[in-house]
C-alpha positions, 0 to 999 in steps of 0.5 A: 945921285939925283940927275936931270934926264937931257934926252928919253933914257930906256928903262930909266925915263923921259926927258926932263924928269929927275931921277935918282941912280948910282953914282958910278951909273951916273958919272961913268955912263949917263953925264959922259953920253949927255943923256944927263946932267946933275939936277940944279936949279938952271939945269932944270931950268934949261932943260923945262925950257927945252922940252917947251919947245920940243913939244911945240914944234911936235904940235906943229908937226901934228898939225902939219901931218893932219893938214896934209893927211885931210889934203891928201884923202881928197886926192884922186890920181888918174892912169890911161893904161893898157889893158887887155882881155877882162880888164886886166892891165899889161903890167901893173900900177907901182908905188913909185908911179903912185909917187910920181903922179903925188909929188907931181900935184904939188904933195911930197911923200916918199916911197916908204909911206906907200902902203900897196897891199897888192899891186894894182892890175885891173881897170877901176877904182882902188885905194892906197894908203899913206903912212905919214908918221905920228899916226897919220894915215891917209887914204889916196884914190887912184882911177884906173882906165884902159887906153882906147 
């Protein structure tokens, strides 16, 4: 039986392409679960015109994601701490006041897309970086100073 993929099959295909599989396959499992129609004409239609506007919107992600990601690499974010002896922090910078001091300028990122490697202990400059999804990365500077 030829069917039209309505949605990404593992093993099988992609959505929109046409295939061929058993009938009970078919019947008893992809029609039912939606993850495939019979292969008509309109129903090629529909789906071609679907999978349009799904790949517009995923480039208008992508560029959402790279603006933001562009944005995001200019950004520095500055901490007065605590510091003692050799420049060593009472405590440390965490994901979550990296988060704060982000969304606070106006950027939303959520605390799954920090990536810190090691917790930030000492005075100075350090980098931390931003998964966005889709394969964007960021990088965020962040200053560290010691209270006077």
């Amino acid at each position: 039986m030829k069917i039209l993929l309505s949605q990404d099959v593992e093993n099988l295909g992609k959505m929109g392409e046409i295939v061929s599989v058993k009938d009970g396959y078919a019947r008893n499992y992809l029609i039912p679960q939606r993850k495939a129609i019979q292969a008509t004409e309109q129903n090629i239609q529909n789906i071609n015109a679907l999978a349009e506007k799904r790949k517009e919107a995923e480039a208008k992600k992508r560029a959402d994601l790279n603006a933001l990601a562009e944005r995001l690499n200019k950004l520095t974010i500055k901490f007065t701490l605590k510091a003692g002896e050799d420049d060593k922090l009472f405590g440390s910078v965490t994901s979550q006041m990296i988060i704060d001091a982000v969304n606070s300028k106006g950027y939303e990122i959520q605390k799954k897309e920090i990536e810190l490697e090691n917790p930030i202990k000492t005075v100075g400059n350090h980098f931390v970086n931003v998964k966005l999804g889709q394969d964007e990365e960021s990088r965020i500077k962040i200053k560290v100073q010691s209270e006077k």
